[in-house]
DRENLOTI-738031 format. One record per residue: z, x, y of N, C-alpha, C in turn. Coordinates in steps of 0.05 Angstrom, whole numbers, padded with zeros to 5 digits, always signed. Atoms other than C-alpha are relative to their C-alpha. Layout:
<nodes>
ZXYZXYZXY/...
</nodes>
This chain:
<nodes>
+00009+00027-00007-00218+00632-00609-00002-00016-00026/-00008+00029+00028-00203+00569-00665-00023-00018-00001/+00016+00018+00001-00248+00528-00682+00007-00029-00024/-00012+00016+00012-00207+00470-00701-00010-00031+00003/+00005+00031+00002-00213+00380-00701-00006+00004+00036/-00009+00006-00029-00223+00369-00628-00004-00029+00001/-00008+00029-00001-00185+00311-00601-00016-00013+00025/+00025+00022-00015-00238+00262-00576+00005-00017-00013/-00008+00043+00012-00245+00178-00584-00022+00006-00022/+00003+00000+00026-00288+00202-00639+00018+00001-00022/-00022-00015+00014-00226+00230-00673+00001-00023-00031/-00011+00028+00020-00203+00152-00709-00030-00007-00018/+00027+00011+00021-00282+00138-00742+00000+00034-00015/-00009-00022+00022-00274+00204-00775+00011-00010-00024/-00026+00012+00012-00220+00172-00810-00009-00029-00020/+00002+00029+00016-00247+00103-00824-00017+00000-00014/+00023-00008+00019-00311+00140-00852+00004+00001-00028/-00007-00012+00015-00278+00172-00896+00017-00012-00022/-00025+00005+00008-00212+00136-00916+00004-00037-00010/+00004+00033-00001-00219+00064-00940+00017-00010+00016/-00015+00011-00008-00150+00047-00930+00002+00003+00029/+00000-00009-00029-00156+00073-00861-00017-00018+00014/+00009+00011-00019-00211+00036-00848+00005-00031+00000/-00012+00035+00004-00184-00033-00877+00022-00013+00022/-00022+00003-00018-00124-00027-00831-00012+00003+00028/-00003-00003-00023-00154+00001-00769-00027-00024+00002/+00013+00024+00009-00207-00061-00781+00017-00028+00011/-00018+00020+00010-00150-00109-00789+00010+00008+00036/-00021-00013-00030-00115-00076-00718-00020-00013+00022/+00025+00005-00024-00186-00086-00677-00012-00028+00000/+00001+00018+00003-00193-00149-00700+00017-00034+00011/-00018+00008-00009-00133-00181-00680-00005-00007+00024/-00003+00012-00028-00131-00226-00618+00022+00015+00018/-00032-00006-00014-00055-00208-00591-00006+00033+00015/+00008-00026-00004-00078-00133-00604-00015+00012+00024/+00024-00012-00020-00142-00134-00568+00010-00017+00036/-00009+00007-00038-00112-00170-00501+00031+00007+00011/-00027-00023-00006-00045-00123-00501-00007+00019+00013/+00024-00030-00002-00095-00059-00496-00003-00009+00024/+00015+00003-00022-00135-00092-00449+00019-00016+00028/-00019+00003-00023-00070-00125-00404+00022+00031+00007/-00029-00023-00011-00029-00053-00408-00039+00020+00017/+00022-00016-00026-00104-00019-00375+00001-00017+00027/-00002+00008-00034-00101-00070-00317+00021+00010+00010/-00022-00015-00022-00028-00052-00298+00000+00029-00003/-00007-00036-00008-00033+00026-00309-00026+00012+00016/+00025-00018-00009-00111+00043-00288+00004-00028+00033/+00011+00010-00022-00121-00019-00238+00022-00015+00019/-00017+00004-00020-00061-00039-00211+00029+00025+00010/-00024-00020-00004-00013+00025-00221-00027+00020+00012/+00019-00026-00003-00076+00074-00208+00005+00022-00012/+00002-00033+00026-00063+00125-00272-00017-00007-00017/+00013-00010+00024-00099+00145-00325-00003-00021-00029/+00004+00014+00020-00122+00106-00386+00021+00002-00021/-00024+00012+00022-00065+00070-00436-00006-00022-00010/+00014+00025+00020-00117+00018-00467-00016+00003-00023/+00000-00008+00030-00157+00025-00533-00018+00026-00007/+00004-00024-00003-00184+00087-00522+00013+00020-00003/-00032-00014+00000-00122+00120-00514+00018+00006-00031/-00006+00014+00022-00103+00079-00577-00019+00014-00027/+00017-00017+00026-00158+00110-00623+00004+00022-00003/-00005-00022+00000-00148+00172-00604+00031+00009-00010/-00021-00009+00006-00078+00183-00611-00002-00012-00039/+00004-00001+00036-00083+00147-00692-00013+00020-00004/+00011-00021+00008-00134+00194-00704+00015+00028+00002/-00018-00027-00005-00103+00256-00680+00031-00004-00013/-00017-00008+00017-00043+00237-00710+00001-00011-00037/+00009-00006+00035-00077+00231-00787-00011+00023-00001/+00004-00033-00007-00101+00304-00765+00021+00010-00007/-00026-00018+00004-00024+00323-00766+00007-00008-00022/-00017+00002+00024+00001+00294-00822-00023+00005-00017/+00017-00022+00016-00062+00325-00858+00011+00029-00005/-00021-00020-00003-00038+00387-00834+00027+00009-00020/-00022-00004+00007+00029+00381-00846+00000+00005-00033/+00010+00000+00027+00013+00359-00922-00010+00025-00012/+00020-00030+00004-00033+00418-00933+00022+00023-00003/-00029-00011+00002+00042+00455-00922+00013-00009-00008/-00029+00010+00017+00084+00414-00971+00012-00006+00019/-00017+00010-00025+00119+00386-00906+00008-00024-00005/+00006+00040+00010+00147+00317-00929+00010-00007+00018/-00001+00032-00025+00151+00254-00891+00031-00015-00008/-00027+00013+00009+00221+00229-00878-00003-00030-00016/-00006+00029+00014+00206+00159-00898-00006+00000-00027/+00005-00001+00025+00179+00179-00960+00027+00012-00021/-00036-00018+00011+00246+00224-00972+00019-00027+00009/-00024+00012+00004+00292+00166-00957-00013-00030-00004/+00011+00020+00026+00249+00112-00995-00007-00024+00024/+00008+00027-00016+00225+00065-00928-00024-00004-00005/+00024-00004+00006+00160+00083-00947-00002+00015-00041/+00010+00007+00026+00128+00083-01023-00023+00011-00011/+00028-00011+00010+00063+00121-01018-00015+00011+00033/+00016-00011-00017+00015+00162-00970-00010-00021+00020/+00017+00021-00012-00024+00100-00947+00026-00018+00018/-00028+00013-00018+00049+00071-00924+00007+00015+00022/-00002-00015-00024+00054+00129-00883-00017-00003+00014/+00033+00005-00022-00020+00122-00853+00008-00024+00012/+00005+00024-00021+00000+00055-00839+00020+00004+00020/-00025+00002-00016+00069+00074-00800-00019+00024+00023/+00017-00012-00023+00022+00123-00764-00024-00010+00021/+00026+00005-00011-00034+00094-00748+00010-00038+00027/-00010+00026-00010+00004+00021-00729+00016+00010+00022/-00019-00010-00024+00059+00062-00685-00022+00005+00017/+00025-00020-00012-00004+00108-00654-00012-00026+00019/+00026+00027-00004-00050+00042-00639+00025-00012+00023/-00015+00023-00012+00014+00000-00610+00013+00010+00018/-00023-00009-00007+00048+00047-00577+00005-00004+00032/-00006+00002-00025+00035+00039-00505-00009-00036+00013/+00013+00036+00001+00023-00046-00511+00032-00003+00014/-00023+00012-00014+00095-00050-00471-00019-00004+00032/+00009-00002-00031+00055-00028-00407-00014-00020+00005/+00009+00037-00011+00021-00102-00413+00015-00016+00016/-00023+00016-00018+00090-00117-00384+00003+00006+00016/+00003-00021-00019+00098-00061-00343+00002+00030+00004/+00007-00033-00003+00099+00016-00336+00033-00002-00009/-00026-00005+00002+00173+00014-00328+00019-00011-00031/-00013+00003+00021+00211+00023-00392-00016-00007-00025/+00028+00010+00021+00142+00012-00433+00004+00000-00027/-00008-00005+00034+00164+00046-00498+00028-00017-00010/-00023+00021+00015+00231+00006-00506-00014-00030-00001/+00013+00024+00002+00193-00056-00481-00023-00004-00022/+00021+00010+00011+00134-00045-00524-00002+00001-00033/-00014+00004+00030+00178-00034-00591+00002-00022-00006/-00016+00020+00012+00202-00093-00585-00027-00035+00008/+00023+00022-00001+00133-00139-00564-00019+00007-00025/+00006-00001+00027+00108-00104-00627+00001-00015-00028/-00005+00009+00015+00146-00130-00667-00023-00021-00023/+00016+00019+00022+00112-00198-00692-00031+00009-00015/+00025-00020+00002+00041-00157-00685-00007+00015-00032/+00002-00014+00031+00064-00111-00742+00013-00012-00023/-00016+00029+00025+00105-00168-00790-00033-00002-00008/+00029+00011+00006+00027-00197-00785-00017+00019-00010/+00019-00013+00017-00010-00139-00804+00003+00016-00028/-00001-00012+00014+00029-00104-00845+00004-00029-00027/+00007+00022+00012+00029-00179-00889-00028+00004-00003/+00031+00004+00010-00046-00174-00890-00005+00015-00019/+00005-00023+00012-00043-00104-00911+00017+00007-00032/-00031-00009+00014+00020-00093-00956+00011-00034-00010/-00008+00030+00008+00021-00173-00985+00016+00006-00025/-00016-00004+00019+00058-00143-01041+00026+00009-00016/-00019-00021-00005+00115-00099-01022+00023-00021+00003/-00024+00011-00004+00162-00157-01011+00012+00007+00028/-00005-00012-00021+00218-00151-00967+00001+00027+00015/+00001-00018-00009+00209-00079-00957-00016+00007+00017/+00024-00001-00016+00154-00092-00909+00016+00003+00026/-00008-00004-00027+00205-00098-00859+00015+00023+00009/-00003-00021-00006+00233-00033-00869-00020+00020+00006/+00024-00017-00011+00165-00005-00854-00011-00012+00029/+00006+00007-00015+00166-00044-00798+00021+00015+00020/-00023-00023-00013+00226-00013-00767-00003+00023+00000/+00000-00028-00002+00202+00055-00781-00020-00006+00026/+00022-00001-00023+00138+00035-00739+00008-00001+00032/-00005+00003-00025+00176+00012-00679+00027+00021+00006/-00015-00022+00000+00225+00065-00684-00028+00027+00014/+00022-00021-00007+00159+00114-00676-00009-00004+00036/+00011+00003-00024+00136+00074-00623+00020-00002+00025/-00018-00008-00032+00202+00075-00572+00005+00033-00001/-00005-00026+00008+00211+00150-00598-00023+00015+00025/+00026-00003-00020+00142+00159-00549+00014+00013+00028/-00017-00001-00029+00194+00153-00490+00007+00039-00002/+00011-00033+00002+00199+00234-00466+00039+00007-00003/-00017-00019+00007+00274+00238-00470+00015-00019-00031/-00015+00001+00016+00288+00205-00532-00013+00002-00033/+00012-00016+00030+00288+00240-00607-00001-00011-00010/+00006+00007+00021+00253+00227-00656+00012+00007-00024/-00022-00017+00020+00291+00214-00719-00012+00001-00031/+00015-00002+00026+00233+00216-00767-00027+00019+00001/+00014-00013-00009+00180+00264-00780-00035-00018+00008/+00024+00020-00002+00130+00204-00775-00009-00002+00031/+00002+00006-00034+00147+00184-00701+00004+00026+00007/+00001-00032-00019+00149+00270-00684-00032-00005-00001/+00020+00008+00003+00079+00254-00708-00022+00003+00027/+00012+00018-00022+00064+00200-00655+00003+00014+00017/-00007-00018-00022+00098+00239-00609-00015+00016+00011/+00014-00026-00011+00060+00297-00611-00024-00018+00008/+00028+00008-00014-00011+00264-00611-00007-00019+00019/-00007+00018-00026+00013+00218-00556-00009+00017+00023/+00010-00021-00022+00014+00281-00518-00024+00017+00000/+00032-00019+00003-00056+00318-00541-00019-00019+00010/+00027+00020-00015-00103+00266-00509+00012+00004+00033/-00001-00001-00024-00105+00299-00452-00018+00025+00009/+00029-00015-00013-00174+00332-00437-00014-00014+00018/+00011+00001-00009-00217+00327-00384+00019-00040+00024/-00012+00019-00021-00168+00286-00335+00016-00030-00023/-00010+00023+00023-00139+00238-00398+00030+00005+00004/-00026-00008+00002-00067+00273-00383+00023-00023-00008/-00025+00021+00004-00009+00240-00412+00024+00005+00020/-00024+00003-00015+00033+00257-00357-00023-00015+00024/+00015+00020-00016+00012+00198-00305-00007+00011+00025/+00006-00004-00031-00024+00217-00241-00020-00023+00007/+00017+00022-00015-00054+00173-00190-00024+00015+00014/+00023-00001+00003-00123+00164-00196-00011+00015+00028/+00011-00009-00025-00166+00200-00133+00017+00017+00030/-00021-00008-00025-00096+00232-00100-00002+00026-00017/-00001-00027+00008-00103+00313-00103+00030+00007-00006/-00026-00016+00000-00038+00340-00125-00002+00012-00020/-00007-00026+00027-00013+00399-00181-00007-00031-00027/+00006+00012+00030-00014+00328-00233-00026-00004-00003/+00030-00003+00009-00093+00316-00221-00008+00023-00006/+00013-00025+00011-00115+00384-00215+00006+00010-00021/-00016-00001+00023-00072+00401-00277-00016-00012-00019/+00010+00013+00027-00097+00348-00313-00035+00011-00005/+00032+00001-00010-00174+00351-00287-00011+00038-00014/+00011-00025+00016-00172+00429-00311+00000+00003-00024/+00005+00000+00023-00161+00414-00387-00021-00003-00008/+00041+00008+00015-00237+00416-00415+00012-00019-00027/+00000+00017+00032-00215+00392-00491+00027+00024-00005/-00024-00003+00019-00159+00401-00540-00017+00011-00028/-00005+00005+00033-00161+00422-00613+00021+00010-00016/-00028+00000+00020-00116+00418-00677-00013+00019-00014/+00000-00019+00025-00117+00469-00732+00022+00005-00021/-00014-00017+00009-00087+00507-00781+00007+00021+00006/-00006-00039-00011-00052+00577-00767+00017+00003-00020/-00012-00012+00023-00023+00622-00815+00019+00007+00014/-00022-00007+00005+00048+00629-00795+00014-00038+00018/-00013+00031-00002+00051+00549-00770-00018-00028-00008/+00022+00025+00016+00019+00487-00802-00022-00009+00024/+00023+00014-00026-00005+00452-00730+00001+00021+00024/+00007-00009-00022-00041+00499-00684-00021-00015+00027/+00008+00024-00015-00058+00463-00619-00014+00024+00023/+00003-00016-00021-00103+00499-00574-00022-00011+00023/+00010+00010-00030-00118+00486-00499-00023+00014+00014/+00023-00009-00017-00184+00502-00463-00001-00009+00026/+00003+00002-00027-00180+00511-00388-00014+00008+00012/+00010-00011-00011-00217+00516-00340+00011+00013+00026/-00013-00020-00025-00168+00542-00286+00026-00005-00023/-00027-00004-00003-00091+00561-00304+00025-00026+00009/-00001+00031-00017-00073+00495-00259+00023-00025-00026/-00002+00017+00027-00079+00460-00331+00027+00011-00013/-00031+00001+00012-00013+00489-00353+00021-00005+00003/-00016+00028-00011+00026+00440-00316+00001-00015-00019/+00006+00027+00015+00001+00390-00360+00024+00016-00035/-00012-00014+00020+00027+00442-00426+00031-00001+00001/-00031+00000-00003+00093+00445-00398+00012-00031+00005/-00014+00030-00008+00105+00377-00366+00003-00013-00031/+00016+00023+00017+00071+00343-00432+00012+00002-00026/-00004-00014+00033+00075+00389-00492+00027+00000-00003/-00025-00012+00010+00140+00418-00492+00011-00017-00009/-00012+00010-00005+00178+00371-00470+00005-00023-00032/-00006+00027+00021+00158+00316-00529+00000+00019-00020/+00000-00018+00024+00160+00371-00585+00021+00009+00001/-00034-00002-00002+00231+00392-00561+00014-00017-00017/-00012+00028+00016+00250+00313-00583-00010-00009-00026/+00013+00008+00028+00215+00323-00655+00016+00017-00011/-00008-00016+00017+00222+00343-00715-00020+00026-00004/+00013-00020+00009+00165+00389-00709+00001+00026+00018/-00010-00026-00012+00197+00445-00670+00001+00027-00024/+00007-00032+00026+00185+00516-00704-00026-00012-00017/+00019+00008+00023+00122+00476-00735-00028-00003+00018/+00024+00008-00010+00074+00480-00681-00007+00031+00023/+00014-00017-00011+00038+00540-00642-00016-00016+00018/+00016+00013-00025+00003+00523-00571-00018+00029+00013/+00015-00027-00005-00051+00572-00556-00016-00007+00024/+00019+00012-00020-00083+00566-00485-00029+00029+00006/+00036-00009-00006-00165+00592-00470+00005+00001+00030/+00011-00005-00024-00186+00609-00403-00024-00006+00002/+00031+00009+00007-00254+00585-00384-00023+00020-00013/-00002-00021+00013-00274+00651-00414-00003+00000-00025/-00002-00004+00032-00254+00637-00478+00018+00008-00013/-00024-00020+00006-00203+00688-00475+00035-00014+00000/-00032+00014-00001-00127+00674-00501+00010+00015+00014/-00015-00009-00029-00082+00682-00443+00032-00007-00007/-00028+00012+00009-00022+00651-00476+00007-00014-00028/-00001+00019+00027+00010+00637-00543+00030-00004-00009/-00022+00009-00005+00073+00594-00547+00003-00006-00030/-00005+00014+00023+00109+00579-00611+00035-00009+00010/-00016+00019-00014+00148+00519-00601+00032+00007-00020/-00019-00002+00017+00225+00526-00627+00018+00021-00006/
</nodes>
């Protein structure tokens, strides 16, 4: 049994405690007008007019946070960051911001509508991140906009069948899909209708991240029935297939017990 980060909407003030730059930017993000009524127009069409699961700023904290957990991780293993290897990015804090700005934005298409969200919501991003990453990065010149293109690159990368071609947006990817305890599932079910996607989801108790000694990010699932490994397969695999972090992640699932019943290494 691990006793690793567990991914809760605590996860992102961890972060801004800690991290100035983290909290200057995710400050600068919550502040924002456009921001804060994207969030709050993609929850009316997915919770109150589609009837799924929360994709408003809840969703949004959690996934930044959990994914400055992985690229902790990763780091901790000499693992480098594509953008830093092919020069779109300039420094650590450039990466936090392509994480934390993808992470935060990523599901602001579904303001428009569910359908096609991640291509749509690359591209309503856009001006969003021009403006913050200007507040943030007033000094970088034009290269602001190649950190802007990594960001929206991360954020259509979200979509489940298409790969990610940076280890930034495998990132997003993954912690896109770990916010999914206690009925949060990232695979969409409708709200109050019994089928294998609620029960599934509804049996995940909590998530956590770690370290493991033979892979940097160990992710392990606490269930309270079996049910919940619907959600593992639909959720997990599938977006870790379309990364770069295949062979880099271990999925360990609990039984309400405690006891490990299953240990997957992805790759």
């Amino acid at each position: 049994m691990t006793h690793g980060t567990v991914v809760s909407k605590n996860i992102l003030s961890k972060w801004t405690e800690a991290d100035p730059f983290v909290n200057r930017l995710v400050s600068t993000l919550e502040s924002d007008e456009e921001v804060i009524a994207l969030l709050e127009m993609s929850n009316i069409n997915a919770v109150k007019r589609l009837g799924f699961n929360d994709h408003g700023p809840v969703h949004a904290r959690i996934v930044a946070g959990v994914a400055l957990e992985i690229l902790n991780l990763l780091l901790n293993r000499n693992i480098g960051m594509s953008t830093l290897q092919d020069g779109t990015s300039k420094s650590i804090d450039e990466v936090k911001a392509i994480l934390v700005l993808a992470s935060y934005l990523h599901d602001v298409g579904n303001s428009i509508h569910r359908e096609y969200h991640e291509m749509v919501g690359s591209l309503l991003a856009k001006d969003i991140v021009d403006r913050i990453l200007q507040q943030i990065f007033p000094k970088i010149g034009g290269r602001r906009y190649m950190l802007r293109q990594e960001i929206l690159s991360a954020i259509f990368s979200t979509e489940y069948d298409v790969r990610a071609l940076t280890m930034e947006a495998s990132i997003v990817k993954l912690a896109d899909g770990l916010d999914m305890s206690e009925g949060r599932a990232r695979l969409p079910y409708k709200m109050g209708k019994i089928d294998m996607h609620s029960l599934s989801a509804l049996n995940i108790k909590h998530v956590e991240i770690s370290p493991a000694e033979d892979v940097p990010i160990l992710v392990s699932v606490y269930m309270d029935d079996l049910a919940g490994f619907f959600q593992v397969e639909r959720v997990l695999m599938p977006k870790i297939e379309s990364t770069k972090l295949k062979g880099l992640v271990r999925i360990n699932i609990y039984n309400a017990r405690g006891e490990l019943v299953a240990s997957i290494k992805t790759g």
